[in-house]
C-alpha positions in Angstrom: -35.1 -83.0 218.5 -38.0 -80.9 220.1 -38.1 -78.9 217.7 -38.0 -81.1 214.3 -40.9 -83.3 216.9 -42.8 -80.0 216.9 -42.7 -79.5 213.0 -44.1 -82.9 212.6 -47.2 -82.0 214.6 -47.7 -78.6 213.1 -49.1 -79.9 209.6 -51.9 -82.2 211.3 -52.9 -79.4 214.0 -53.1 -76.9 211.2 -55.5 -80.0 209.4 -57.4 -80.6 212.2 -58.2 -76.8 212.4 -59.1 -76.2 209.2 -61.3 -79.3 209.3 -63.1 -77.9 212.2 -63.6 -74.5 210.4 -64.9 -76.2 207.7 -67.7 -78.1 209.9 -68.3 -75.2 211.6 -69.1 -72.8 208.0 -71.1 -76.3 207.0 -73.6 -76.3 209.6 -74.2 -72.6 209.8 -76.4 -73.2 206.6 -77.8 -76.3 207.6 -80.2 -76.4 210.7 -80.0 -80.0 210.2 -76.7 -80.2 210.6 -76.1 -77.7 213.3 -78.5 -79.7 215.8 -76.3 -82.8 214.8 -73.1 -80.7 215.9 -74.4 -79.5 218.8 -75.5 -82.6 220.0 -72.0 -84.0 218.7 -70.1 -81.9 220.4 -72.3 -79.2 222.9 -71.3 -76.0 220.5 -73.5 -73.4 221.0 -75.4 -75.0 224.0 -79.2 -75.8 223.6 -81.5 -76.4 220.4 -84.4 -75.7 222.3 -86.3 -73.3 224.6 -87.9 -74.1 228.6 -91.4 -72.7 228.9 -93.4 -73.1 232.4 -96.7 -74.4 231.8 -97.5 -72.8 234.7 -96.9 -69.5 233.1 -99.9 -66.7 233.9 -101.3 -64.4 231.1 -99.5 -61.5 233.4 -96.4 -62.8 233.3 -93.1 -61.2 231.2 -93.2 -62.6 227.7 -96.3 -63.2 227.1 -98.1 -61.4 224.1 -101.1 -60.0 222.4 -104.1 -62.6 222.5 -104.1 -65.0 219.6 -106.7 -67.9 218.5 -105.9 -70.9 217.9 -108.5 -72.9 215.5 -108.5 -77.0 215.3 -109.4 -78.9 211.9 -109.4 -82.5 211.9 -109.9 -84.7 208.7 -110.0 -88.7 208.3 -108.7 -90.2 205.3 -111.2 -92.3 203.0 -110.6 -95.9 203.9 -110.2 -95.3 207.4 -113.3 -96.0 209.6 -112.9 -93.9 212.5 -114.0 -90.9 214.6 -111.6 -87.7 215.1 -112.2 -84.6 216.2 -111.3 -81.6 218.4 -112.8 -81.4 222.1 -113.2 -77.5 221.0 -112.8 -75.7 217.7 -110.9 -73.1 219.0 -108.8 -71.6 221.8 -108.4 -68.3 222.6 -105.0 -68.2 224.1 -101.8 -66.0 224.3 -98.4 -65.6 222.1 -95.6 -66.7 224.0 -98.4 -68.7 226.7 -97.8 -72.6 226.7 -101.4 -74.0 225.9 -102.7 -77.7 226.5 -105.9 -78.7 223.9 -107.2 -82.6 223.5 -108.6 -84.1 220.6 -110.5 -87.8 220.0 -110.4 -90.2 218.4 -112.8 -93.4 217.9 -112.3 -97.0 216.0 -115.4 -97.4 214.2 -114.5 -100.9 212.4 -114.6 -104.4 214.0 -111.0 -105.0 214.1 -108.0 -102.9 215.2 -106.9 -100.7 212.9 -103.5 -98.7 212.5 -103.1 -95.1 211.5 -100.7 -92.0 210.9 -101.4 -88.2 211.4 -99.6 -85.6 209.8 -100.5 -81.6 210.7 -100.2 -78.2 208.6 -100.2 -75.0 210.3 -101.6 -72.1 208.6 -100.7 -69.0 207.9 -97.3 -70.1 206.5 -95.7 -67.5 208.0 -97.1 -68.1 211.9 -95.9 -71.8 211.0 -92.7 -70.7 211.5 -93.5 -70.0 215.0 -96.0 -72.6 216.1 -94.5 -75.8 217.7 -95.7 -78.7 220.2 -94.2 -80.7 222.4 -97.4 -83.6 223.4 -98.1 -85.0 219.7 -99.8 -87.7 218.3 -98.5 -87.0 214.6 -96.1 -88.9 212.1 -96.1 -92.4 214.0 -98.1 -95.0 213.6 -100.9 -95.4 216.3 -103.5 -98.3 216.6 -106.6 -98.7 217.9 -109.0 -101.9 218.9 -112.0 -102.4 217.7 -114.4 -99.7 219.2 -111.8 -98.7 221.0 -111.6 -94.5 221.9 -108.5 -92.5 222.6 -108.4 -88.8 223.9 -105.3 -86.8 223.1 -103.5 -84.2 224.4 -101.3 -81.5 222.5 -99.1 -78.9 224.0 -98.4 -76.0 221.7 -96.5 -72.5 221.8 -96.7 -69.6 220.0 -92.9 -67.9 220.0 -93.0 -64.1 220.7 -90.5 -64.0 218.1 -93.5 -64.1 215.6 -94.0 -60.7 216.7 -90.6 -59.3 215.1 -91.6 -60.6 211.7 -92.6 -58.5 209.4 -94.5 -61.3 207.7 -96.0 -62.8 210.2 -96.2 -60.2 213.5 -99.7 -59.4 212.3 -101.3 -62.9 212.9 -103.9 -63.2 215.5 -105.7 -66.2 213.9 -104.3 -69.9 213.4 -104.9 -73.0 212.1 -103.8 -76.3 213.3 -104.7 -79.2 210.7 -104.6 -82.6 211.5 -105.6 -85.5 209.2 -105.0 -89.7 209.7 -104.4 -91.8 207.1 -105.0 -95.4 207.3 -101.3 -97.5 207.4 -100.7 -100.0 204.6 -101.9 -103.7 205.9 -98.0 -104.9 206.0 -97.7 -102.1 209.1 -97.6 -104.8 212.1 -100.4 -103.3 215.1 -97.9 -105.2 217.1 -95.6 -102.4 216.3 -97.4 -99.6 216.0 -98.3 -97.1 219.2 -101.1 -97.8 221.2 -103.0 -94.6 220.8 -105.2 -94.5 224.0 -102.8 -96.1 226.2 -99.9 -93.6 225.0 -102.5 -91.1 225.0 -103.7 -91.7 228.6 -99.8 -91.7 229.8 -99.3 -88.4 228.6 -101.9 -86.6 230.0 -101.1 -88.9 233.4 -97.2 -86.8 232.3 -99.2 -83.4 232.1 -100.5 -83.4 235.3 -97.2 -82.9 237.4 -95.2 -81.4 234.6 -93.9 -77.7 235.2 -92.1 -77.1 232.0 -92.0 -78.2 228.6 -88.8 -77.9 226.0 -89.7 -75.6 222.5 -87.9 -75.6 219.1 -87.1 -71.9 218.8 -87.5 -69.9 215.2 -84.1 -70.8 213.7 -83.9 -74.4 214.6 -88.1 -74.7 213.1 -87.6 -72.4 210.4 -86.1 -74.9 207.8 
């Protein structure tokens, strides 16, 4: 009887493995999907990388000095002020850097508004991530009201082991806000200063930070 009970089984264990193979193959070619396992079902332990931000231009892992430049555009149709507190930053690959940025609502009523970024070269794009961002979500301000804004960025030494991209020492972080559609509710959209003034509140006593590494960024 055991053994005509164990036969029974066989056919959905042998299912359930090949099913799980399957997966596995599946998400080796989709980043996408791999995070979505992971997160699923722990495989392969962490999608992303702990930096200090208390990490010293001395310390191991930390590269070859790098600038960082800051370009900020406003879309026509939306009446504010944004710009970088500096143009650029000289900083290190590998060395967790903290920049801030403003911004200022020009217009008489309160106005909502999305940023989106582009990192140039292409190929240090790859590389560049941030963990304090005021991109792809919709953020108001009040009339006349001002926001300041902090962004946390890393440059992975991994950038140094492409081919492509290991030469880089310059790079450009664009920003540009676009005014939101009228039928965006303020009520739900961020309040930029307020979220803004939180995070750098969050900066102040925070050691270390959580980075996307290469693979996980790269698609």
């Amino acid at each position: 009887m055991k053994s005509l009970l164990r036969s029974k089984k066989l056919p959905s264990v042998v299912l359930s493995l090949v099913l799980i193979s399957i997966m596995t193959g599946a998400v080796v070619y989709s980043p996408t999907l791999y995070q979505w396992f992971c997160a699923a079902t722990g495989y392969g332990g962490a999608v992303s990388v702990k930096r200090s931000l208390e990490t010293q231009q001395a310390s191991p892992g930390v590269g070859p000095a790098i600038t960082v430049r800051f370009d900020t555009n406003v879309s026509p149709g939306l009446d504010w002020e944004f710009s970088p507190e500096q143009r650029s930053v000289e900083t290190h690959v590998g060395l967790p850097t903290t920049v801030f940025f403003h911004a200022k609502n020009l217009s008489k009523e309160t106005v909502v508004a999305r940023a989106t970024y582009n990192v140039t070269p292409d190929a240090a794009g790859y590389y560049f991530t941030k963990v304090q961002c005021f991109c792809f979500t919709e953020e108001k301000l009040a009339p006349g009201e001002s926001a300041r804004m902090p962004v946390v960025f890393y440059v992975d030494p991994e950038m140094l082991t492409d081919g492509d991209a290991q030469s880089v020492r310059t790079i450009t972080l664009s920003y540009s806000f676009f005014p939101q559609a009228t039928g965006v509710a303020a009520a739900d959209a961020r309040p930029l200063k307020a979220g803004s003034d939180k995070q750098i509140e969050n900066l102040k006593t925070a050691k270390d930070a959580d980075f996307d590494p290469p693979e996980v960024r790269r698609y």
